[in-house]
FIKOLZA-1660 file (N, C-alpha, C; in steps of 0.1 Angstrom, whole numbers, plus 5000, padded with zeros to 4 digits):
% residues 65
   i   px   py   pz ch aa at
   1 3107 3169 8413  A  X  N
   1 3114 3159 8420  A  X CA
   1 3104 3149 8426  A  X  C
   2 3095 3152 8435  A  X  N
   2 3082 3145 8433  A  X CA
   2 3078 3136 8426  A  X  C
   3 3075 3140 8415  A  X  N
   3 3069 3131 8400  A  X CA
   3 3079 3121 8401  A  X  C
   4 3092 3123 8403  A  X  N
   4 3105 3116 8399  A  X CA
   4 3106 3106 8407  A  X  C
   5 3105 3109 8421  A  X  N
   5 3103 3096 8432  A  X CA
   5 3094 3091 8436  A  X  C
   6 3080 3096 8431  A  X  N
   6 3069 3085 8434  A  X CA
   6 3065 3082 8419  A  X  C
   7 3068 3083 8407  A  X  N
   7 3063 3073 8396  A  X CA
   7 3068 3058 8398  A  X  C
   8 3059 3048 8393  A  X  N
   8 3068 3037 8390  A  X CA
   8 3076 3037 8375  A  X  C
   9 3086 3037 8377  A  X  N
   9 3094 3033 8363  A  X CA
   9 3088 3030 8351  A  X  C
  10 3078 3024 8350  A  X  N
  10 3073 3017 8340  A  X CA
  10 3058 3028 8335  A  X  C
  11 3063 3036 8342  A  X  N
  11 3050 3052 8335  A  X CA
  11 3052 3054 8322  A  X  C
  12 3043 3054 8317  A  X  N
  12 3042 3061 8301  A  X CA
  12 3034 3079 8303  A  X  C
  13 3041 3086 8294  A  X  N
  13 3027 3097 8293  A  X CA
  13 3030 3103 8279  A  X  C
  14 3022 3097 8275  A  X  N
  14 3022 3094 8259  A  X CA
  14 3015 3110 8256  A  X  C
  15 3004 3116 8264  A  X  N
  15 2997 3126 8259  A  X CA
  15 3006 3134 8261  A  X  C
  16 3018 3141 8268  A  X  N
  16 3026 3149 8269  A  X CA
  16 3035 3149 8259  A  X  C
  17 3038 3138 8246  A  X  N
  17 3044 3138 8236  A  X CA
  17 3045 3155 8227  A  X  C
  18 3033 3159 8227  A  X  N
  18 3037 3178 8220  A  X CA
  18 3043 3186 8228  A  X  C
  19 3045 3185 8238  A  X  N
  19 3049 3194 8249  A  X CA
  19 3061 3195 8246  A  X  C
  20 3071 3200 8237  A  X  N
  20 3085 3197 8241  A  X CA
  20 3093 3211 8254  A  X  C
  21 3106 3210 8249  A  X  N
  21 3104 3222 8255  A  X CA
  21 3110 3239 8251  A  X  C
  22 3106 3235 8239  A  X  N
  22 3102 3248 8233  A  X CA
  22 3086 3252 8236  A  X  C
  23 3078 3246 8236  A  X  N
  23 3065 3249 8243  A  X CA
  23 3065 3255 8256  A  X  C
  24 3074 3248 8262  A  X  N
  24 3076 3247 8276  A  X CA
  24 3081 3264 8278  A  X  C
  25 3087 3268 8272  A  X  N
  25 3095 3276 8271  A  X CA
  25 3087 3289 8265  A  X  C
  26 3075 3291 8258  A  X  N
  26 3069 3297 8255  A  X CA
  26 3060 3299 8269  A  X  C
  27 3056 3291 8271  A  X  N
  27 3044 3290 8284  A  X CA
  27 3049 3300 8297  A  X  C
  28 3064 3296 8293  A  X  N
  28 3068 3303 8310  A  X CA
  28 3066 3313 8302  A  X  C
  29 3074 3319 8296  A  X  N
  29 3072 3333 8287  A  X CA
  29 3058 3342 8294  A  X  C
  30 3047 3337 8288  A  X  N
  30 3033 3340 8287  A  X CA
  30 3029 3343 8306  A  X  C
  31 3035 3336 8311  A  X  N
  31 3029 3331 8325  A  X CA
  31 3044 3343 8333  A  X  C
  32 3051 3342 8333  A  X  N
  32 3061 3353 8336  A  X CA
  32 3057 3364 8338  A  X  C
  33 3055 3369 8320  A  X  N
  33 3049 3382 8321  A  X CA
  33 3033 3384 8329  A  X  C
  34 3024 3371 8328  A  X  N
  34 3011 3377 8331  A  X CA
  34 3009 3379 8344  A  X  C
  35 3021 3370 8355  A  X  N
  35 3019 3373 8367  A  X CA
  35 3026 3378 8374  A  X  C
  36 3034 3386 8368  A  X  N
  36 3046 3397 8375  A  X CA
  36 3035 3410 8382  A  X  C
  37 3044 3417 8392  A  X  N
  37 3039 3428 8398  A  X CA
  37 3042 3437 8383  A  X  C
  38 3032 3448 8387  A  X  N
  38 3037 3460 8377  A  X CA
  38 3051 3465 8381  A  X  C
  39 3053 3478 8369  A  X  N
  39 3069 3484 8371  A  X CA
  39 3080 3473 8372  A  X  C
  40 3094 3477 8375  A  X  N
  40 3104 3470 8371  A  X CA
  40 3103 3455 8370  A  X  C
  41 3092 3450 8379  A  X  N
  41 3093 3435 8378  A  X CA
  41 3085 3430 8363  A  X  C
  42 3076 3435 8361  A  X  N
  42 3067 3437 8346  A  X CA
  42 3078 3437 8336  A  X  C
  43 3089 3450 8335  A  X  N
  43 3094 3453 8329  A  X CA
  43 3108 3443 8324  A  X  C
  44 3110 3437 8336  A  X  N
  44 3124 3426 8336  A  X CA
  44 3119 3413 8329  A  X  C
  45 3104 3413 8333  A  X  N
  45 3096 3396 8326  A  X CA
  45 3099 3396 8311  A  X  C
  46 3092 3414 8309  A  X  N
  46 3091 3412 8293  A  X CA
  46 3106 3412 8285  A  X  C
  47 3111 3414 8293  A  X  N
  47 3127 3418 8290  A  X CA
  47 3137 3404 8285  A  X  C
  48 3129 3394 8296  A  X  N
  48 3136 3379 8294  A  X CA
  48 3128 3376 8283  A  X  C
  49 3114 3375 8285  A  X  N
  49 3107 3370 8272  A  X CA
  49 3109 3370 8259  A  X  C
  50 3112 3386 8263  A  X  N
  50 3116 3387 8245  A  X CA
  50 3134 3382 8236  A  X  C
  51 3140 3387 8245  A  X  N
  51 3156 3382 8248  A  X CA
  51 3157 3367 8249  A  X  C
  52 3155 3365 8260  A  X  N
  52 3160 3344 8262  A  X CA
  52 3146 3335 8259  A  X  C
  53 3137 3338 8263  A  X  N
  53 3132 3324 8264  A  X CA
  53 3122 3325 8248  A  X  C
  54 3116 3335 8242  A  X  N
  54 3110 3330 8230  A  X CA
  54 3119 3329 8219  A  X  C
  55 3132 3333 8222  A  X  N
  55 3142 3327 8210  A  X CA
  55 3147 3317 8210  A  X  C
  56 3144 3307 8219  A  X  N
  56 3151 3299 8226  A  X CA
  56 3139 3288 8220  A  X  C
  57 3126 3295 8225  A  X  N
  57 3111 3284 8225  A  X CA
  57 3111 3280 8206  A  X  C
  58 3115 3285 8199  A  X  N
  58 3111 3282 8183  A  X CA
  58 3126 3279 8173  A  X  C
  59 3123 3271 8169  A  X  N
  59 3139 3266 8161  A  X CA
  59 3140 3282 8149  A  X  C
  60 3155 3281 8148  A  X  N
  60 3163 3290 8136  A  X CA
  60 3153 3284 8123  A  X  C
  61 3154 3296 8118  A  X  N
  61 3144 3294 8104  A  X CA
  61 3152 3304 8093  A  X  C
  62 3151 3298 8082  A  X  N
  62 3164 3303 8071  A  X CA
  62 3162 3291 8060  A  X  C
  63 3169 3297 8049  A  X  N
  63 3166 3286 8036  A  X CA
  63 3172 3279 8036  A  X  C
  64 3161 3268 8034  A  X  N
  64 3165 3254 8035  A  X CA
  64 3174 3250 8025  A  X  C
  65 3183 3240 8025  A  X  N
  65 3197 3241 8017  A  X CA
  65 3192 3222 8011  A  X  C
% end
């Protein structure tokens, strides 16, 4: 929200172009699990990771038609 009310309108950020947010979505992944407490909180990260967000971070793959 920050970024959003102090840019000027007329911001480019062209280097963020690869970042989409399947990336984005990978990263939390990685960063979820690495900074959780051990036991059930450890256990719930890897849980989302593997379930919602890295299926989520990479497009459906299947033959191409």
């Amino acid at each position: 929200m920050l970024l959003l009310v102090t840019l000027p309108a007329t911001t480019q950020a062209r280097h963020w172009a690869g970042l989409d947010g399947g990336t984005l979505l990978a990263v939390d992944a990685w960063f979820d699990v690495c900074t959780c407490a051990a036991g059930f909180d450890h256990a719930l990260a890897v849980a989302e990771a593997i379930c919602v967000e890295l299926p989520h971070s990479f497009p459906p793959t299947g033959p191409a038609r």
